[in-house]
Structure formats: structure tokens, C-alpha cells
PDB file as gemmi writes it, atoms N, CA and C in Angstrom:
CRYST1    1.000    1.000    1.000  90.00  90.00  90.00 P 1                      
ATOM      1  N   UNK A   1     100.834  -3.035 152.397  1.00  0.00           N  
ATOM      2  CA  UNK A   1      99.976  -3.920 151.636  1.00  0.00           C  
ATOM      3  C   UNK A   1      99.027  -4.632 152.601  1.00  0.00           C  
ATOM      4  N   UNK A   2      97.719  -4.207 152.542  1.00  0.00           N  
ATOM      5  CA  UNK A   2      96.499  -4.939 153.314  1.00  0.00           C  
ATOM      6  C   UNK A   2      96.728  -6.950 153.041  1.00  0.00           C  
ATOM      7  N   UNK A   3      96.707  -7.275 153.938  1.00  0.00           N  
ATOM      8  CA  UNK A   3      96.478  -9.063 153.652  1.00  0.00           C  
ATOM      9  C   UNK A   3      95.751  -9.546 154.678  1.00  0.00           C  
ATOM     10  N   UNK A   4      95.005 -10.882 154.411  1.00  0.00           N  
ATOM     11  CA  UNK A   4      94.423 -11.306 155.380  1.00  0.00           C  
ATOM     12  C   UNK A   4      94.900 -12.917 155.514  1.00  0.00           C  
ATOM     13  N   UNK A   5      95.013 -13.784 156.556  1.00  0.00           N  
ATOM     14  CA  UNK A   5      95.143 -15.212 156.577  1.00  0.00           C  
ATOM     15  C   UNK A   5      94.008 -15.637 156.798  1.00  0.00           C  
ATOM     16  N   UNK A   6      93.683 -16.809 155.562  1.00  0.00           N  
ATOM     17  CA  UNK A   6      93.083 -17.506 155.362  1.00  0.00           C  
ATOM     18  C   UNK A   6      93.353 -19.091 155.477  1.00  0.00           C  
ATOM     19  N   UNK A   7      93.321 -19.946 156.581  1.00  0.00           N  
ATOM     20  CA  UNK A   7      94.050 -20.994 156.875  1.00  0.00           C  
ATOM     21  C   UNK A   7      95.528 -20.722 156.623  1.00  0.00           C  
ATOM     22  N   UNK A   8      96.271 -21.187 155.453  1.00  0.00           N  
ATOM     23  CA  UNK A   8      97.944 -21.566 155.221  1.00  0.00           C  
ATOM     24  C   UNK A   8      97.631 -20.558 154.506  1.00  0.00           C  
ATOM     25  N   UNK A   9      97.031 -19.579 153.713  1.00  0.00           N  
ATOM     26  CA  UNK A   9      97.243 -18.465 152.644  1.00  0.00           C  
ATOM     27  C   UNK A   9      97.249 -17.291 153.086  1.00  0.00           C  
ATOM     28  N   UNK A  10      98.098 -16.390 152.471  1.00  0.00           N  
ATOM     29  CA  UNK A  10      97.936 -15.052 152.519  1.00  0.00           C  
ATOM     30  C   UNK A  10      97.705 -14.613 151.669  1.00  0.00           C  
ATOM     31  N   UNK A  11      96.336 -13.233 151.783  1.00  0.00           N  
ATOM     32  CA  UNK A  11      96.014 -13.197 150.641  1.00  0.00           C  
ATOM     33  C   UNK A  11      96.135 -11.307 150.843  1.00  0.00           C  
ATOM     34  N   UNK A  12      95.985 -11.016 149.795  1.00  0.00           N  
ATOM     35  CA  UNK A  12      95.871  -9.374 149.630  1.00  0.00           C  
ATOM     36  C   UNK A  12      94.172  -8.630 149.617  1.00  0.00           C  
ATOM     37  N   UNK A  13      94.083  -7.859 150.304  1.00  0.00           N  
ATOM     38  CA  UNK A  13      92.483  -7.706 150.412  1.00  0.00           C  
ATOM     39  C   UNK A  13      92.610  -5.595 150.271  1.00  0.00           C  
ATOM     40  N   UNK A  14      91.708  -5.403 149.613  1.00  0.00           N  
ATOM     41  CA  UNK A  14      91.348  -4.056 149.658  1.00  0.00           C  
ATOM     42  C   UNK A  14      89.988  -3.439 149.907  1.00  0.00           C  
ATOM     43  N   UNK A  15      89.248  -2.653 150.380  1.00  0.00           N  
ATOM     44  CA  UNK A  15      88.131  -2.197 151.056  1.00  0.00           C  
ATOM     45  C   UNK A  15      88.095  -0.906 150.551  1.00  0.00           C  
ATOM     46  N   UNK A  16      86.899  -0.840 149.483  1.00  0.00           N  
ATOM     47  CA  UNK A  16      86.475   0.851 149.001  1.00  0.00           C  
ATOM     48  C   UNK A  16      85.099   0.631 149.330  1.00  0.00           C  
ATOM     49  N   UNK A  17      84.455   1.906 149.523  1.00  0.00           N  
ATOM     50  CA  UNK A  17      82.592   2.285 149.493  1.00  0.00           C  
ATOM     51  C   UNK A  17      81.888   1.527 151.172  1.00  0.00           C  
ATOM     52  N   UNK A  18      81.004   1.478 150.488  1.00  0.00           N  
ATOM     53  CA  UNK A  18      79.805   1.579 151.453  1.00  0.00           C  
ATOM     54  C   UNK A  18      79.063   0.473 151.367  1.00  0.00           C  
ATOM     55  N   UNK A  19      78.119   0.055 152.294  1.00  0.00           N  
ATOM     56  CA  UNK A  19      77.336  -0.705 152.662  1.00  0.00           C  
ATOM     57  C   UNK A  19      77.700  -2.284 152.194  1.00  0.00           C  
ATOM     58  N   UNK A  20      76.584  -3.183 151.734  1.00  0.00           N  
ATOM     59  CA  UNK A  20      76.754  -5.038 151.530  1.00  0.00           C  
ATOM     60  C   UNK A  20      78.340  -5.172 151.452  1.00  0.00           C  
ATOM     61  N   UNK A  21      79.298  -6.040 152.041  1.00  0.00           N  
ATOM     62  CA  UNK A  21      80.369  -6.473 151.313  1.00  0.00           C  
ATOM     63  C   UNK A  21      79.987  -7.225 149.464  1.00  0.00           C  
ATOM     64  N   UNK A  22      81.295  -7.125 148.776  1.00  0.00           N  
ATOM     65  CA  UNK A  22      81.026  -7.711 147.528  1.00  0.00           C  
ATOM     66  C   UNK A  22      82.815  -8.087 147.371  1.00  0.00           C  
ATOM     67  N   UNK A  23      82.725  -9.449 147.025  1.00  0.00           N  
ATOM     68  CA  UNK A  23      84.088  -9.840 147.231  1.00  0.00           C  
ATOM     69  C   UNK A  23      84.128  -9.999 145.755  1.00  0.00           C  
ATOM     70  N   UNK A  24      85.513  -9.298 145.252  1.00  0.00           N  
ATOM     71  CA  UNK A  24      85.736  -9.023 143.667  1.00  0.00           C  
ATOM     72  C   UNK A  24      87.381 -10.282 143.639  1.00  0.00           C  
ATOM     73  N   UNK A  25      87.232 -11.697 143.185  1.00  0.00           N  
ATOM     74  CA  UNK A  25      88.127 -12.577 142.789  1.00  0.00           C  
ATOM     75  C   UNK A  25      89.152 -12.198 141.523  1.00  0.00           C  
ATOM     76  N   UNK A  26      89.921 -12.387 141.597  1.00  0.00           N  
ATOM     77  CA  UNK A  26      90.787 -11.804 139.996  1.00  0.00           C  
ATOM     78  C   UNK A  26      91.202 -13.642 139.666  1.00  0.00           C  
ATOM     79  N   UNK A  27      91.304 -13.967 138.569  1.00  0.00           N  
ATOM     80  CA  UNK A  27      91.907 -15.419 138.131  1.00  0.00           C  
ATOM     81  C   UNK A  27      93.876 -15.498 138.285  1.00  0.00           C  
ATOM     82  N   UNK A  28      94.408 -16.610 138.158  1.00  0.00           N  
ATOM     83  CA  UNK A  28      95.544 -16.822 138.153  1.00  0.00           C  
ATOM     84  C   UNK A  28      96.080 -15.898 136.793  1.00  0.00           C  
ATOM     85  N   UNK A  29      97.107 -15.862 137.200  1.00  0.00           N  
ATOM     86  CA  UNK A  29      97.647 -14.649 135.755  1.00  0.00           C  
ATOM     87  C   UNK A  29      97.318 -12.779 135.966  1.00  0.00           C  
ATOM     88  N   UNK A  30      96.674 -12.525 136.678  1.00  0.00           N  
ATOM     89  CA  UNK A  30      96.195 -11.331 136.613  1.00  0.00           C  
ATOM     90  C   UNK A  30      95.806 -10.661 137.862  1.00  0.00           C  
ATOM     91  N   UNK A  31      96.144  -9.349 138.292  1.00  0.00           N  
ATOM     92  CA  UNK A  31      96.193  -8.323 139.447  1.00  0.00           C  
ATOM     93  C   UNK A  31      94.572  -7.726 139.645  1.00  0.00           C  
ATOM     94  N   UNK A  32      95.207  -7.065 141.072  1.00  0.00           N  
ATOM     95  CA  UNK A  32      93.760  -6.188 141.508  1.00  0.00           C  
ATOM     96  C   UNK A  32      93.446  -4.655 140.280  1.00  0.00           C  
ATOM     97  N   UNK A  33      94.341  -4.808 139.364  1.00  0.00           N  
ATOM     98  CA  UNK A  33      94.195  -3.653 138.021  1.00  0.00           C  
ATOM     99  C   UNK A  33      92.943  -4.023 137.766  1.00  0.00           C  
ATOM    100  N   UNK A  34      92.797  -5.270 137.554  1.00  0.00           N  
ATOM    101  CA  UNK A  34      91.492  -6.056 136.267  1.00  0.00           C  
ATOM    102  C   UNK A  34      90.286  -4.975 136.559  1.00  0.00           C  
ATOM    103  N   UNK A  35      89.838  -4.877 137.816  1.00  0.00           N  
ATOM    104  CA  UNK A  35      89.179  -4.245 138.541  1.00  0.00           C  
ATOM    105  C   UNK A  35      89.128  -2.545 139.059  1.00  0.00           C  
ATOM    106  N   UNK A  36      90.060  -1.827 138.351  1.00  0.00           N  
ATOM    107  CA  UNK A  36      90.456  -0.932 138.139  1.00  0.00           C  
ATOM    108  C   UNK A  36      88.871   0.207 137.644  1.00  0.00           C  
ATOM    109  N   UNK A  37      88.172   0.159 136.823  1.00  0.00           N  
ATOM    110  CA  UNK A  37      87.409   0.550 136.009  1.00  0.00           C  
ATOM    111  C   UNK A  37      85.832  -0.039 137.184  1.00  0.00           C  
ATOM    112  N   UNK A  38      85.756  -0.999 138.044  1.00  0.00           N  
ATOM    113  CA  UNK A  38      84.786  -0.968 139.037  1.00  0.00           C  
ATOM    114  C   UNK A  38      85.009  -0.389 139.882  1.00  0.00           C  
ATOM    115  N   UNK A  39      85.894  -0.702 140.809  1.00  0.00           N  
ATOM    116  CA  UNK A  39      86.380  -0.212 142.074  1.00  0.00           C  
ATOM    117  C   UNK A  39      86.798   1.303 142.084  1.00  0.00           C  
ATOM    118  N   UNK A  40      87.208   1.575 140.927  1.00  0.00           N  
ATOM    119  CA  UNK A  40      87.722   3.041 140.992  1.00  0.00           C  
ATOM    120  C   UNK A  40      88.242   3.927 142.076  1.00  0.00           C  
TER     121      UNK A  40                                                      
END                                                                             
């Protein structure tokens, strides 16, 4: 499982495609699925 520290947090991070970064947030309650149908 990819993670990165962010001050006191660990967080889970994933990296698909090419070129600009675009950082995709999911809300409390809900997984990196939500995003399933962009990220592909």
C-alpha cells in the first residue's frame, strides 16, 4: 500500500498517467473506488 507522511498523518496516495499532477480528495465515509470510473 503506497502512503505518504504528511506532518502526524499517513495518508494513502496512488499515481496513474502522465503529465500536470491532479490530486483526486475522496470525503470521510468513502474509498479510492469513488474514483474508479476517472482514474481507471
Amino acid at each position: 500500500m503506497p502512503t505518504i507522511q504528511v506532518n502526524d498523518i499517513q495518508m494513502y496516495d496512488e499515481i496513474h498517467g502522465e503529465g500536470e499532477p491532479l490530486a483526486l480528495l475522496v470525503g470521510l465515509g468513502t474509498d479510492i473506488s469513488e474514483w474508479s470510473g476517472i482514474i481507471g
